[in-house]
LUMFI-815581 format. One record per residue: x, y negated, z negated of N, C-alpha, C in turn. Coordinates in pm, whole numbers, plus 32768, in hexadecimal, padded with zeros to 4 digits. Layout:
BEGIN
XYZXYZXYZ...
//
This chain:
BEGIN
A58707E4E80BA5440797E7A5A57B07C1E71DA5A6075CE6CBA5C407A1E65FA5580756E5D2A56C0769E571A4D10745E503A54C0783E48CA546071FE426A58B0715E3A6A4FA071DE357A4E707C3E30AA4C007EFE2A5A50A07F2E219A4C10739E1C9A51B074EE148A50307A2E0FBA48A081BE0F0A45B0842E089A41408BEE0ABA3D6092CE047A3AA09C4E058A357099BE0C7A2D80939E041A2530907E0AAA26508D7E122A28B088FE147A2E00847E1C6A2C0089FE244A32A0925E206A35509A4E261A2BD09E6E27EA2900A09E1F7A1EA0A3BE215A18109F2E249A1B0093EE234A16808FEE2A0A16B08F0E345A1C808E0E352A21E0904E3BEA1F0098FE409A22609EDE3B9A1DF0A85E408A1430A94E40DA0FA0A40E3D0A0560A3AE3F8A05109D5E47BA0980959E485A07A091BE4F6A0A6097EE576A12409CDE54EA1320A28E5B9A1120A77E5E5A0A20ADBE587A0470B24E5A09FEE0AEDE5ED9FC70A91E5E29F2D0A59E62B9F770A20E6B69FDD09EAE6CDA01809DDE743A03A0A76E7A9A0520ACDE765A0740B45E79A9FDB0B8DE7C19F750B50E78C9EE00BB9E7B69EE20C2AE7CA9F390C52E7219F210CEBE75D9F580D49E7B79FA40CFFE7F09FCC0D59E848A0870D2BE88EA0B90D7DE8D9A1400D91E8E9A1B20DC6E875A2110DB6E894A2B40DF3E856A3080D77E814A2F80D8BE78EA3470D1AE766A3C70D82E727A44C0D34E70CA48B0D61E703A4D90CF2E6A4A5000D39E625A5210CF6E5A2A5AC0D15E56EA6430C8DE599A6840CD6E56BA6EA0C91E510A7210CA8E4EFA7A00C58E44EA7AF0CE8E401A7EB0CA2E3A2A8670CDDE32DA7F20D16E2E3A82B0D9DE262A7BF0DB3E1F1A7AA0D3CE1B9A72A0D08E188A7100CB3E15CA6D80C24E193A6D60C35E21AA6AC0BCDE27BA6250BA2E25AA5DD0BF7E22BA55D0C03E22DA4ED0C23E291A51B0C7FE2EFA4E10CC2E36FA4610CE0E321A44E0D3CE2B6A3E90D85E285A3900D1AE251A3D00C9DE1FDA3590C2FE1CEA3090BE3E253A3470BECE2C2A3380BBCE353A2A40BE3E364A2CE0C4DE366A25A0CCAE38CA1EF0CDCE33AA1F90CEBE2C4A1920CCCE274A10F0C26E28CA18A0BE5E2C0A13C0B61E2CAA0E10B8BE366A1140BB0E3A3A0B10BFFE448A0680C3CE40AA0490CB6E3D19FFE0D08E38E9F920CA4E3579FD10C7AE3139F4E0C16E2B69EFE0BABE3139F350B60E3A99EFC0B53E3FD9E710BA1E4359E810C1DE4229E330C95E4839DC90CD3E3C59DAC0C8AE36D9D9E0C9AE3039DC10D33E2A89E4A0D49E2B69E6C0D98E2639E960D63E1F29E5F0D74E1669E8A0D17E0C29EE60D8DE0A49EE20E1AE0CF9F420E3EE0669FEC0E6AE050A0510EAAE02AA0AE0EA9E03EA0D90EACE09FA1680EB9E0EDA1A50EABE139A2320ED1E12FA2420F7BE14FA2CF0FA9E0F2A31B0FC4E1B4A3970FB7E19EA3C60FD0E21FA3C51076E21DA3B4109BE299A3911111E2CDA42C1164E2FFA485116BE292A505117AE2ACA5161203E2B8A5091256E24CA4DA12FBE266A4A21327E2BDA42F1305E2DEA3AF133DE334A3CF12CAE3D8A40D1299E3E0A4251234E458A3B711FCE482A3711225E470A2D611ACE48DA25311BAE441A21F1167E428A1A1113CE3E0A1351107E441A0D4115EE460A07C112CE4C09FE510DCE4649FA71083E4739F40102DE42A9EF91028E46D9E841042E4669DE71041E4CF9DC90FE5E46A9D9E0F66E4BB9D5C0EF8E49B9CE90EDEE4A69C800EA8E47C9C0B0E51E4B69C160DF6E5409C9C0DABE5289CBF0D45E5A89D640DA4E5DC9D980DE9E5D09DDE0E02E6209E090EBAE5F99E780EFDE6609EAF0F6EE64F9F3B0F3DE62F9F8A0F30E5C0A0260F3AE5C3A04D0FCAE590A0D90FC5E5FBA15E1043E5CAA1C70FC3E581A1CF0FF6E51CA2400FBAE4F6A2AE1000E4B5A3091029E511A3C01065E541A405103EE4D3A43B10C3E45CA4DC1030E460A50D10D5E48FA58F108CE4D5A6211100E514A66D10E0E4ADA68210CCE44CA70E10C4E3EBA7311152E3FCA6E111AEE3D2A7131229E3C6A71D126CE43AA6E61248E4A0A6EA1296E52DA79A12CFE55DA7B01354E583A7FB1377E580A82B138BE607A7BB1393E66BA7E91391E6E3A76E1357E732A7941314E7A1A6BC12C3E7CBA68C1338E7FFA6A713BDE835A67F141DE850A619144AE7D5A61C142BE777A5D51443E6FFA56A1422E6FCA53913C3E757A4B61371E757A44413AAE7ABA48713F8E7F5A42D1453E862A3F814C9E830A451150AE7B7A3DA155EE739A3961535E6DDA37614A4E6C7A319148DE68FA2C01423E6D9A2AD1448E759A22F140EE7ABA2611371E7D6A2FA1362E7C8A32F12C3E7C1A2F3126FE86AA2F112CDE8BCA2D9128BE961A21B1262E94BA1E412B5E90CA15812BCE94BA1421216E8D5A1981240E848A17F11D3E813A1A21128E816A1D91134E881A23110B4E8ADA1E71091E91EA1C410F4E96DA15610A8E9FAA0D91089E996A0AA107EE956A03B10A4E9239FEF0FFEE92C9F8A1013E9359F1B0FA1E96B9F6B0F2CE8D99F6E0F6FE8639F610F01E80F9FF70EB6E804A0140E91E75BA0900E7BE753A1040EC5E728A1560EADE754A1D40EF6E6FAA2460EA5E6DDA2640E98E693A2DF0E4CE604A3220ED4E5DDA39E0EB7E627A4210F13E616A4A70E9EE5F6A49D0EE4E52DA52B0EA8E4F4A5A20F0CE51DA6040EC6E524A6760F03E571A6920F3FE5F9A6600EF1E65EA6330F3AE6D5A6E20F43E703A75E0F1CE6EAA7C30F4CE72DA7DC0FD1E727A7991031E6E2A7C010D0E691A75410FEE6FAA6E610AAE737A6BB1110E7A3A6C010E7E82BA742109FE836A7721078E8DAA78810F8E947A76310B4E9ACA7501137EA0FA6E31198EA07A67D115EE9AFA60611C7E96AA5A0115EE984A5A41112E950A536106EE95BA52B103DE9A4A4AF1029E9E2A49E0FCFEA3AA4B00F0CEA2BA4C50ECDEA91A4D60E33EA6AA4610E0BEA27A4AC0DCAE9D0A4680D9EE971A3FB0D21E9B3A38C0CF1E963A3540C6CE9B0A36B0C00E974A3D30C0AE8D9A3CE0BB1E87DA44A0BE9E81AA4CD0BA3E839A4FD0BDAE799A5270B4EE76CA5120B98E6A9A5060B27E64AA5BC0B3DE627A5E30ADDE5F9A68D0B0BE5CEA6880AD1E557A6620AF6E4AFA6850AC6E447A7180AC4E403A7390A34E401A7A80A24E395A7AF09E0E329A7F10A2BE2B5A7CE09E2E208A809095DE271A7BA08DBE1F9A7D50858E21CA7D80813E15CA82107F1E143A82007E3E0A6A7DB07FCE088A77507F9E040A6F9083ADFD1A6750899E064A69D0867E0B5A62C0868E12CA67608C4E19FA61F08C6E211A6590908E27EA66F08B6E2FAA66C08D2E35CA68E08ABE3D0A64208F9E42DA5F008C8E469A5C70939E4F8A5B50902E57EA61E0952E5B1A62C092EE645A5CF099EE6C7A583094CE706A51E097CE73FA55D09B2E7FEA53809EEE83AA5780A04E895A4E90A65E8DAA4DE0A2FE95AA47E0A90E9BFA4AD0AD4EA39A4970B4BEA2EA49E0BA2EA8AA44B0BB0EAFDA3DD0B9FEAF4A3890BABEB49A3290B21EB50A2B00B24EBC3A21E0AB1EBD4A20A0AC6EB52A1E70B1CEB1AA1A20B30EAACA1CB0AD3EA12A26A0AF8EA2BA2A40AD9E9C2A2C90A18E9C2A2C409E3EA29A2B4097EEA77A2620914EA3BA1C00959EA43A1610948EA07A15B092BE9ABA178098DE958A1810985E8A9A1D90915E86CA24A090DE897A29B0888E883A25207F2E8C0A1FC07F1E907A1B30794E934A1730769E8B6A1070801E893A09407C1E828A0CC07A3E7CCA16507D4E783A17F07A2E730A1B00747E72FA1E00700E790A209067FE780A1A00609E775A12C0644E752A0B20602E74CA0820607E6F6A0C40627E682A0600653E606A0A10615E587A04B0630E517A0A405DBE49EA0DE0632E462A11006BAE498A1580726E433A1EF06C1E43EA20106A5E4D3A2920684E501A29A05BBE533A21205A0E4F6A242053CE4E1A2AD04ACE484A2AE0483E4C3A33B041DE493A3CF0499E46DA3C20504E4B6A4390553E4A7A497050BE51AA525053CE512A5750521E584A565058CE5F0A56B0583E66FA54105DDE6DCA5A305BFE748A59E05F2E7A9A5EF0617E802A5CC0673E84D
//
C-alpha cells in the first residue's frame, strides 16, 4: 500500500490513523533517508495514544519508552547503534516482546537482533511531501493495512 503525504500535518495525520489501527500493540518498523520524517510519523502514533508533548528521536539513548493512558510505546531509533548486540544491554529483547508497541527507526542497524517486524512504514521525500510505502509482515500487520484502507487519513490517496 502506498499513501502520498503532501504535508507535516498529513504525516501527523496519517501516524494518528496508524496508531489507532495498530491498538497499541505490535512492531512497527520505520524506514528512509535523514529527513524522511520517521520521527514526525511517530509523533502522529503517540498523539493517537494521547501523548501532546514533544517527540525528540531517541538517537543517544536508543529508545524512549511512553506509558500511556491508552497504550505502552518503545520507541527505537538505531542510527547510532553500533552493533545489534547492543540492544540486549539495554533490555532491547524484553522490550520488543513486550505486550505493547514498539516503533523502531532504522531497524536495518539491528538486523539479526530484531524480530519480524508486523508492519514496516518506508518514507520517501516526495516534492514538498513524502511518500509512504506500507508493507506487512505478519496477521497483525495485515490487519492494520485493512483498517487503514478504511479510513479518511488515506483516503482518496493512491494505494496499492
Amino acid at each position: 500500500m502506498d499513501i502520498s503525504l503532501p504535508d507535516e500535518a498529513a504525516q501527523v495525520a496519517f501516524g494518528e490513523a496508524l496508531g489507532r489501527a495498530l491498538a497499541g500493540r505490535g512492531r512497527l518498523y520505520l524506514e528512509g533517508e535523514l529527513g524522511a520524517g520517521k520521527t514526525t510519523l511517530t509523533r502522529g502514533i503517540l498523539r493517537a495514544y494521547g501523548h501532546q508533548g514533544a517527540v525528540k528521536s531517541p538517537t543517544y539513548t536508543l529508545v524512549e519508552p511512553y506509558t500511556l493512558p491508552a497504550a505502552r510505546v518503545n520507541h527505537f531509533d538505531l542510527y547510532r547503534l553500533g552493533d545489534p548486540e547492543e540492544l540486549e544491554f539495554i533490555g532491547g529483547r524484553e522490550l520488543l516482546d513486550d505486550a505493547g508497541l514498539s516503533v523502531v527507526e532504522w531497524p536495518s542497524r539491528g538486523e539479526g537482533f530484531l524480530p519480524v517486524a508486523d508492519l514496516v512504514v518506508t518514507l520517501r521525500v516526495a516534492a514538498a511531501g513524502r511518500l509512504a510505502r506500507l508493507q506487512a509482515g505478519t496477521e497483525h500487520g495485515r490487519a492494520v493495512i485493512a483498517a487503514l484502507e478504511n479510513t479518511d487519513a488515506v483516503e482518496g490517496q493512491p494505494s496499492s
